[in-house]
C-alpha positions as CSV (number, residue, x, y, z in Angstrom):
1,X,174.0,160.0,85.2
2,X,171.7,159.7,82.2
3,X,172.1,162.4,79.6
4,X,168.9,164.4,77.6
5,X,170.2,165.2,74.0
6,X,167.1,168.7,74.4
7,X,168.3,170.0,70.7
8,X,165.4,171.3,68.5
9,X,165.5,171.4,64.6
10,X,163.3,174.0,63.0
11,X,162.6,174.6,59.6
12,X,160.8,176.5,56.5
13,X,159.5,173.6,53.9
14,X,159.8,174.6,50.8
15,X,158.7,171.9,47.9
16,X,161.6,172.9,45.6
17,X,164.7,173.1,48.2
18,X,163.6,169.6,49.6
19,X,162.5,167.4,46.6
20,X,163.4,164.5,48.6
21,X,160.5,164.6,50.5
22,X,157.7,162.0,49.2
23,X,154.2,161.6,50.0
24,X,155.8,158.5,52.3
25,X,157.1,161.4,54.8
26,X,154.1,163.7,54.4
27,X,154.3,164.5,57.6
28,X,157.6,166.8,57.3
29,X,155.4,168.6,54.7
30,X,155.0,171.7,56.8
31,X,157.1,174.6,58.9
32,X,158.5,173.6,62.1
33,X,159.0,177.1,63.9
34,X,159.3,178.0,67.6
């Protein structure tokens, strides 16, 4: 039987906790709430 992994990630973007994040992955650039 084929399995659906349904996990969600949510998130607060904050510049200064995620420096990591350059303009190539712009599009994490932004909250991710329910």
């Amino acid at each position: 039987m084929p399995r659906i992994d349904a996990h969600q990630h949510y998130w607060r973007y904050h510049p200064q906790h995620y420096p990591w994040i350059d303009e190539r992955m712009r599009v994490l650039r932004q909250d991710f709430d329910p």
